[in-house]
N, C-alpha and C positions, 0 to 999 in steps of 0.2 A: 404471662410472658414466658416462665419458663418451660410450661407443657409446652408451647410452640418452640421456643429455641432446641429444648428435647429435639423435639420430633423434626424438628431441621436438620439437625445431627447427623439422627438415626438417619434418615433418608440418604445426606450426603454421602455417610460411609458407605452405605448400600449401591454408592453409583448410581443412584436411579435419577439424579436430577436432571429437568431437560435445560439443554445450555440455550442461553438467550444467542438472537446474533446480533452481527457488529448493530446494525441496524436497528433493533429492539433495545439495543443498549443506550443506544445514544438519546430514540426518542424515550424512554425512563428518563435520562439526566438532562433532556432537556424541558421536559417537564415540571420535572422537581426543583432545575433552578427557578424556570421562571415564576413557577408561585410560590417555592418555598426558600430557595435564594441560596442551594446548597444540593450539591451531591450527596446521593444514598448509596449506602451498600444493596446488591442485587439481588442477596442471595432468596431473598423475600419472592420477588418477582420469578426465578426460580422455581422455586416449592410451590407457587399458587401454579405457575404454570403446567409442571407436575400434576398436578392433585387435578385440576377440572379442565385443562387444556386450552384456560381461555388467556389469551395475553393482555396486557392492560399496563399502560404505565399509572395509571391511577390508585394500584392498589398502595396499600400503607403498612409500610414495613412496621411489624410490633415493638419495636425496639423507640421507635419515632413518637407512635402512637402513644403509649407508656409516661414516657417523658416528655414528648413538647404537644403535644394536640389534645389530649382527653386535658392535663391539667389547666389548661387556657380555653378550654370549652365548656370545663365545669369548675366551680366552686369546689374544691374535694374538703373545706371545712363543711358546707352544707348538702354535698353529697353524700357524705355518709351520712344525714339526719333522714337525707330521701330517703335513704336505701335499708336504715332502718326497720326491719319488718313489724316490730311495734308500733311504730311511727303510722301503717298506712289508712289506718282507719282515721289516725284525729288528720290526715291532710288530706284523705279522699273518701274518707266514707262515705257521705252522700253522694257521689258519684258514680261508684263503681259497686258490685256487688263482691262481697268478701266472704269468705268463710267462718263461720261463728266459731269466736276465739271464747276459750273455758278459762285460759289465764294466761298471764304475762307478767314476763320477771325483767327488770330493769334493774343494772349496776345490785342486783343483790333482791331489791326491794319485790313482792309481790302484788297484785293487780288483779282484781275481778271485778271488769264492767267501770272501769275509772278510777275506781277508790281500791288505796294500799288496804289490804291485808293480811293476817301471819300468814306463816306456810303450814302450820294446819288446816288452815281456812283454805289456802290455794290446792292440798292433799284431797281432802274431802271436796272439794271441787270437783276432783279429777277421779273417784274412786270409780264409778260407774263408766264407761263412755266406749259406746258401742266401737265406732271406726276413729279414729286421729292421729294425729301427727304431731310430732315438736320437733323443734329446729331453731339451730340460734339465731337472735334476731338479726343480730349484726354482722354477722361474717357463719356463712352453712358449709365454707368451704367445698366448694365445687360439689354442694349436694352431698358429703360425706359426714354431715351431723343430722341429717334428717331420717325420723325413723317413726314408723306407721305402727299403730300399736292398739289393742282391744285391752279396758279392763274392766274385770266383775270384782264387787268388794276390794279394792286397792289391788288385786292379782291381776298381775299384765301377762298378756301375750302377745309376741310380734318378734320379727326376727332382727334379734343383736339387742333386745331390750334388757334391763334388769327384770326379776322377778316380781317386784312394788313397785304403788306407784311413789312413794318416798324415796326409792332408790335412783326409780329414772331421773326425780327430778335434783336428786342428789348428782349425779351424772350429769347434768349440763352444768351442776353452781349457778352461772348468771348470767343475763339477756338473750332467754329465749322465749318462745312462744307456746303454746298448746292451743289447736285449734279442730276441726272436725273434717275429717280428710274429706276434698271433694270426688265427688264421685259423677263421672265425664261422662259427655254424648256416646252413643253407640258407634259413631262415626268414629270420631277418635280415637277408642278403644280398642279401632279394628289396626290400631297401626300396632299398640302390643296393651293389652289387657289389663297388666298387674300394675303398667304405671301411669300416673299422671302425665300422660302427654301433652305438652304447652307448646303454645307458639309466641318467641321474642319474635316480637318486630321492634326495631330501633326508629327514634322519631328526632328528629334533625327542627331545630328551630331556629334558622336564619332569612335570609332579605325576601323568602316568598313566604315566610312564616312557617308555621310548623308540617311537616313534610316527613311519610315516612321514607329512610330511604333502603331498608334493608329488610328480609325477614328469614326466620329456619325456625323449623317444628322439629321439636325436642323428644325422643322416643329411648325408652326403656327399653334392652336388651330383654328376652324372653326368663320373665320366672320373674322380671327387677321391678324394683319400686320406684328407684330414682330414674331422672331422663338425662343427668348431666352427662353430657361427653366425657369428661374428665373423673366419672365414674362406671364411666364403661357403655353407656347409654351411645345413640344414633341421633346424629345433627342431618337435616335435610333440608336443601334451600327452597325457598315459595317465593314463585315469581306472585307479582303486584295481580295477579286475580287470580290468587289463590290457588292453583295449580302448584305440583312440587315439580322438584328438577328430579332429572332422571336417575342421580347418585344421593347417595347420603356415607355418610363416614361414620368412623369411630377412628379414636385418637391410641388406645394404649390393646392394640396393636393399631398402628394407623393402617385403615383400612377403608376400599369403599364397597357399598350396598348398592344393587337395583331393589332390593326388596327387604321388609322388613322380615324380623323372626317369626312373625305369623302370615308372611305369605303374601304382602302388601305389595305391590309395585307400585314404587312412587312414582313413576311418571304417569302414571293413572286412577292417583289418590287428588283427591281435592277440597280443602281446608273448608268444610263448613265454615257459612257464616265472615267469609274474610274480610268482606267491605267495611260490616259493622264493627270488627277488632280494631283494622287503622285505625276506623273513626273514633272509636271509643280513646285509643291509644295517643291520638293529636287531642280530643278533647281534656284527657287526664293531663297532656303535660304541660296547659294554660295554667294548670292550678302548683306547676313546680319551677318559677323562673328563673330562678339561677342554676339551672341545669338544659342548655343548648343541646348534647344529646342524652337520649336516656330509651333505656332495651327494658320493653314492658314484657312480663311473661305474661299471657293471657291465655283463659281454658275456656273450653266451651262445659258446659257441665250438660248435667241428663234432662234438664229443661229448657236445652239448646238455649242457656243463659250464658251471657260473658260474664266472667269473673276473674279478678284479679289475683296470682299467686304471688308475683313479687317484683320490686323496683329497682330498676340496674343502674344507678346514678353517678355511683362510686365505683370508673373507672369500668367501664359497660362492655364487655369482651364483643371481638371483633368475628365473624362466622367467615372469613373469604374465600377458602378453600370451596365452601359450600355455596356463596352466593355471589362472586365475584367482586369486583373492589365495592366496597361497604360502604361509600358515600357516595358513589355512582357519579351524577351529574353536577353534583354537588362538591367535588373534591378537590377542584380548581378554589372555591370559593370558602371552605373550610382554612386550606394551605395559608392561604394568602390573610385572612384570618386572623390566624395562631400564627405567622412570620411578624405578622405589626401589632403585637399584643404583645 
């Protein structure tokens, strides 16, 4: 909520905002009353307009979002157990294909393969390991605790690591992960190399059942590991077969792209495999039902395998700038929802 109020700001003072007219105003507020029984502030409607040019009184101002819709759509006591990255294996691992996990640390405790062990034991786990990752389990912060890292005899190398593997793991304290970096299709790759390129798609589980209604593939700036927007990475919207839209952004300078740092032109990029991601993505959220929506990152890996990187439950960020109002046909029927709840 607050990288978007930022970067509302920032815009405003820049004068760049395009002004609604009388007409655009009214059908917003008549909108908003009738499903959600109350006037909004515009300035939302504003800034989407701005950023991809498309008008919509359906979009969902973040401020709304935050407080009355995500917490009456989800359980946020059992969303954060979703969204728990330790968590994804005991609630979907026969389902989904995951990344082999070397340890996991919980409230302190360590984990090899189910059963607690000391942190010697999770040490010497870890001394060897070609390519991986750690990240915490519970909150990565917009991708800013995640770090890729090689080590031979307990000596790490990777950038921003400690020098041991006792240090790094000193460095997180508690509830994170160690797992074995995936390593992604060539297609994907070609959007930028050095990172894990993922695609959220968000899945909506109301009156036609679950339904995806939104999606953006997730790209690393050139030289980066991470894909999160909110660390620098490029968000790009995917229409429903898999095609991208013709922009992608970055938030901190807010910025948009035709083309990735390696030369990509998204309007001429097309998401390997997309049919079977929704699918896989409405299949996985039967097994999570006190969570109405939920934003699945999903990879394709180098044996053009879906795999799972992480579960958006708790409070699932909104892409509109990129993909246009985020519940699409569905946002009459959300509103109205969350107004009699």
């Amino acid at each position: 909520y607050r990288i978007h109020f930022n970067t509302i700001n920032e815009m405003r003072e820049g004068g760049t905002f395009t002004k609604l007219t009388k007409k655009q105003k009214e059908e917003i507020q008549k909108f908003w009353n009738k499903h959600f029984g109350k006037k909004i502030s515009l300035k939302w409607h504003e800034y989407f307009l701005k950023v991809n040019g498309e008008f919509s009184p359906r979009y969902i101002p973040t401020y709304i979002y935050y407080a009355e819709i995500y917490p009456k759509l989800n359980d946020p006591r059992i969303a954060v157990v979703y969204s728990d990255k330790n968590m994804i294996d005991r609630l979907l691992g026969d389902r989904v294909k995951l990344p082999n996990t070397y340890i996991k640390n919980y409230n302190g405790n360590y984990y090899i393969d189910g059963k607690v062990v000391t942190k010697r034991e999770a040490i010497e786990q870890c001394l060897n390991i070609e390519d991986a990752v750690i990240k915490h389990s519970l909150d990565t912060c917009q991708g800013k605790s995640i770090l890729r890292f090689k080590s031979v005899d307990g000596i790490v190398t990777g950038k921003g690591c400690p020098n041991t593997i006792e240090k790094l793991l000193d460095s997180y304290a508690t509830d994170f992960i160690v797992q074995s970096a995936i390593r992604q299709s060539a297609t994907m790759a070609k959007l930028n190399p050095t990172s894990l390129n993922t695609v959220r798609i968000m899945t909506y589980w109301g009156k036609d059942g679950i339904v995806p209604v939104f999606a953006v593939v997730r790209m690393g700036r050139s030289g980066a590991v991470i894909d999160n927007a909110s660390s620098g990475g490029m968000y790009c919207g995917v229409n429903m077969d898999g095609t991208l839209k013709k922009n992608a952004y970055t938030l901190f300078p807010f910025t948009s792209h035709t083309q990735s740092d390696s030369g990509v032109v998204f309007e001429d990029f097309k998401i390997p495999n997309f049919e079977a991601l929704k699918n896989k993505a409405k299949e996985l959220h039967t097994m999570l039902p006190y969570a109405k929506i939920i934003g699945w990152d999903l990879c394709i890996n180098d044996q053009d395998e879906i795999e799972l990187v992480e579960i958006n439950a708790n409070s699932p960020g909104l892409f509109q700038g990129a993909t246009g109002p985020a519940f699409g046909e569905y946002t009459s029927e959300i509103l109205e929802y969350c107004r009699n709840k």
